[in-house]
Each structure stands twice: as C-alpha cells, then as structure tokens.
N, C-alpha and C positions, 0 to 999 in steps of 0.2 A: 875620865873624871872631870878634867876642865870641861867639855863639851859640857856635859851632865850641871856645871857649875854655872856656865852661861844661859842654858835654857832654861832653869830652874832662875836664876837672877830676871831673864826677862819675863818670868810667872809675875816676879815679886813687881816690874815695873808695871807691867799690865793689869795688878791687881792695884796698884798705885792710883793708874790711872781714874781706875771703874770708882773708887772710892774719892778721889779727888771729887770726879763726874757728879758721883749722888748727893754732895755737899750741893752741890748748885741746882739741884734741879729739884722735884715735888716728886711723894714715892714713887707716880707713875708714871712718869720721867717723858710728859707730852706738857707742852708749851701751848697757852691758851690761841697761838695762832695757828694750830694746825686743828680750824675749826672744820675740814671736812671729814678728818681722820674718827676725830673726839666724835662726830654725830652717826657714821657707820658704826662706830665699836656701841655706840648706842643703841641704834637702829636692828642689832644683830638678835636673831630670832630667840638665841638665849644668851641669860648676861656673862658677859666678858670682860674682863679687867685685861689692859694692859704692863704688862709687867715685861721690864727692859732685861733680857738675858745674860747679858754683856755686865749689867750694875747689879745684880739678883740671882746669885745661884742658889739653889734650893735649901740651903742651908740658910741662909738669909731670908729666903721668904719665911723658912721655918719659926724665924728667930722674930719678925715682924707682925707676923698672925699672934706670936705669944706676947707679944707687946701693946696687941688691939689696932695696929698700925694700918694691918691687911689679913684677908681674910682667904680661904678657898674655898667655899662654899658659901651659898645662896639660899635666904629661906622660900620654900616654894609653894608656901602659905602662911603669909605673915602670922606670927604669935605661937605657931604651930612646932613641933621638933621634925617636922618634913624640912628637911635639904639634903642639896644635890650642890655635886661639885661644881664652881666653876669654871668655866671655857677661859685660858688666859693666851694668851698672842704677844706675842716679841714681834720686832722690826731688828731686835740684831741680833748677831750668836753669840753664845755665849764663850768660857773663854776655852771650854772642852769642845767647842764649836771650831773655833777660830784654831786650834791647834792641830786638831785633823787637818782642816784647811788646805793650813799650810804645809803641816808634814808629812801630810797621807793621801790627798787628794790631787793634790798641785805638784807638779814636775820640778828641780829647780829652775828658778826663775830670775835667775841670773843677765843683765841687761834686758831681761821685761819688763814691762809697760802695765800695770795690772789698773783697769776705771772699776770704783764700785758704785755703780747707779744709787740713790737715794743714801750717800753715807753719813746722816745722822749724828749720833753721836763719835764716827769716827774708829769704830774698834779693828774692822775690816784691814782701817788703813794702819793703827798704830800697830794690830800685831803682824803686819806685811813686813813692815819695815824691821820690827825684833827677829820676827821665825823665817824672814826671805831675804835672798838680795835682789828683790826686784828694782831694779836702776831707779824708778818714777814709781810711784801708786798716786792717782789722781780720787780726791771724792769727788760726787758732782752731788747737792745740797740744793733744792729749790726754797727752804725754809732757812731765812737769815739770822735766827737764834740756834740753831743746830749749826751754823757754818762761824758762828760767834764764839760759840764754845769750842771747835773743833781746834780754831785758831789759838786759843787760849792753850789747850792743850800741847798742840801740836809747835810751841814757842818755850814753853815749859818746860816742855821734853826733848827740847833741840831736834825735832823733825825735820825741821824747813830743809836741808838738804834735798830729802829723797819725798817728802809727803805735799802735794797743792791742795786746796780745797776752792772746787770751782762753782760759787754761788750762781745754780744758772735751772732752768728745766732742762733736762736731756736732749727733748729734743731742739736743742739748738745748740748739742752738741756732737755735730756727723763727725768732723775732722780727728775729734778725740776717740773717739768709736771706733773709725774705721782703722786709727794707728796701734790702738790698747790689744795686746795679745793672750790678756786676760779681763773679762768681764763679771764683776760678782754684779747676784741680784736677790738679795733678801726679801721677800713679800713687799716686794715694791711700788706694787701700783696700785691693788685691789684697794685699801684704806685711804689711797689719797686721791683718785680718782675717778669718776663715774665712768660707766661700762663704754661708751661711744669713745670717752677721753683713753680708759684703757687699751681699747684696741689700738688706735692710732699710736699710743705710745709705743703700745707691741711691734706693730707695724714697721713704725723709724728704728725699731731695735733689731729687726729681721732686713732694714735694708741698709743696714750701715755695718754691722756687725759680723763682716764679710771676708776678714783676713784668714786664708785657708788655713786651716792648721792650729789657728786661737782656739781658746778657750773660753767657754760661757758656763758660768755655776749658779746654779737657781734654786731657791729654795721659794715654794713648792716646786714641782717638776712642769718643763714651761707645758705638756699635754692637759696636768691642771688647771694648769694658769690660765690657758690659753681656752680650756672647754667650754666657757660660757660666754666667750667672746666670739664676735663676727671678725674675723681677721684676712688677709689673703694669702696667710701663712701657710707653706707646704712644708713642714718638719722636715720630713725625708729628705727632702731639696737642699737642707739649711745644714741641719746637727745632724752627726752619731753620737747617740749616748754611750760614753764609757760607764763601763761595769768598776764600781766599786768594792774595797774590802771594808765592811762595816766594822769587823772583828779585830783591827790591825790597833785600834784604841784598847788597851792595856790596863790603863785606871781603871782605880776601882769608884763604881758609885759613877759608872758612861749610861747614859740616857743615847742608850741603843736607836729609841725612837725619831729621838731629833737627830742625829746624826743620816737617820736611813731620808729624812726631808731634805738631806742635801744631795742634787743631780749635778754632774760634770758633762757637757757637750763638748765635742770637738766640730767647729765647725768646717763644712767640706766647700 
C-alpha cells in the first residue's frame, strides 16, 4: 500500500509539473526559436499540429477542441463539410509513456547514468529521477528556452541533486555518450535537422555510443530513423533489439499504438 502511495504521489507531482509547464508556454508548446522545426511541421505534405504529450493527454486535447482552442481535423476544401483528421507529433512522451519507460522497459537503474538527447521540456529526466534511481540523468538541450524552463523546473522541484541540464549540440558531447549507460532518443532529429545534418548526427551517436552492454531507446525505431539517411551505420554491428511486452501496461485508456513506437537496443 505505501509503494502504491508513492507512485501514485509521484503521478500527482508529475502532473504538477506538466501543468506548471502549459502555464509558461503557447497550446503548442514550440518557442518562436526553433524556426527550423516550426517550418518542417509546415512544410509536411499533410497538415500537422504539434501537440506536446507530456502537457496534453487526450483528455485535454478533448477538452481544448470543446473550447475552440484546438482542433483534430482539417478542412480539405475550404467552406466545404470535407475534413479529415489531423497528423499530430509529439517530441516527448507522455506520462503513460514515461511510466512504461521506466517500469517496464528499463531494468533498475540503480547507480546509472541515464543522457536523453534533445530533453526539451524535461519529462524524460523529471520522471527518471520519481520512477528510478538512476544516480545522474543528464538532458543535453541545444535550444536555450527549453534549457530555461528545465532549470526553473528542475530548482522547483528540488532536482538539482540527481537531474543536469547540458545546453550544448550532442555532438559535442562524446565523453557524456560514451559514460551514459542509458540513452533516450525521442524523434530527435528529423524536425530539427536537415537530412545531411541528420545523418552526421546519427553517425556521432553510432560512434560514441559504444559502452557494451548500455542501453539505447528510440522512438521511432533507429531502422526508421535511419532509412532515408546515407549513414555508415551497420545495425547488426551496433544493437540487438530487445523484444518488448507491450501488454505489461494495465491502465485503462493505454494507447497500445504509441507505446509499440518505443524500441529498446542493447548495445554489443
């Protein structure tokens, strides 16, 4: 029953958090400086709205479309009663996301090291430090209003022990890579990068990311990721994908779907 008390207490801080989060940010929770992101989600061959998983569970979105806030659908002839659903994309999980994560996917993690490439708004790392004991969780932040906010957070909720956040590009972070015996990577590059810049990114993540025995989590699956990229990446050489239980999530009202987008590599 205490356990049951504690993990349900850190729902309520992690719900805390997300709500704190939407107070400071615009519904679709992108900051006018991540102008290369905002012009792909533009650019994409049908319209997409970003909507942040972690701030937004479908109950909320429910609640925002009845308020004229946000919408799911697109007219697909102005003036017309033709529409079709929106395409919506997250950069982070949600909190049915982040709780597999760590209770279903993840081994304990006890004196490890967990880096989550592109941590954003931070959820990776705050529900690390509730559902783990991982000794360190580092984000690495290349956008300085996502690493603004994290910090706000993450002083708020008396993190600073166990949580850093490293304002930096990735790659010019090997020594963190190569010590982190957990790596998350949420749709991390495709939005904020172009295809030449992606690959190289991929690349420094295949050659640093080399401690036998770690753990790499990716959402999409890096054979995705990785398919429209010129890379010099040999999978085989790198990861085995461990098999996951998708089934092992118990709530009710689990988005089967997004859970099956999360991939677990052990690297060899």
């Amino acid at each position: 029953d205490f356990d049951e008390l504690v993990v349900s207490n850190n729902d309520v801080v992690l719900k805390n958090i997300a709500e704190d989060l939407r107070n400071r940010l615009p519904v679709e929770a992108m900051f006018n400086s991540e102008h290369q992101a905002v012009q792909k989600i533009h650019q994409h061959p049908l319209p997409m709205i970003h909507v942040d998983a972690f701030l937004y569970d479908d109950d909320f979105v429910d609640s925002l479309c009845e308020e004229g806030k946000m919408s799911r659908s697109y007219c697909t002839e102005c003036g017309s009663y033709k529409t079709a659903p929106l395409e919506f994309i997250s950069h982070s999980f949600s909190l049915m996301e982040l709780k597999f994560l760590y209770q279903h996917v993840l081994p304990d993690l006890t004196g490890k090291v967990v880096v989550d490439v592109g941590s954003r708004l931070g959820a990776v790392l705050f529900a690390g430090y509730l559902y783990s004991s991982a000794s360190q969780l580092y984000g690495v932040e290349m956008n300085a209003d996502f690493c603004q906010l994290q910090e706000i957070m993450i002083t708020k909720y008396q993190f600073l022990d166990r949580i850093k956040v490293v304002h930096a590009d990735i790659r010019t972070q090997a020594s963190l890579l190569q010590e982190a015996d957990v790596v998350v990577m949420n749709n991390v590059f495709e939005y904020f990068l172009d295809r030449q810049e992606q690959a190289r990114a991929w690349d420094f993540i295949a050659g640093n990311v080399r401690k036998r025995g770690s753990l790499l989590v990716t959402v999409p699956s890096l054979k995705e990721s990785l398919s429209k990229l010129q890379t010099d990446i040999q999978l085989s050489q790198w990861v085995e994908e461990m098999e996951l239980n998708y089934d092992v999530c118990m709530e009710k009202d689990v988005d089967r779907e997004a859970l099956e987008q999360i991939h677990l590599y052990k690297i060899l």
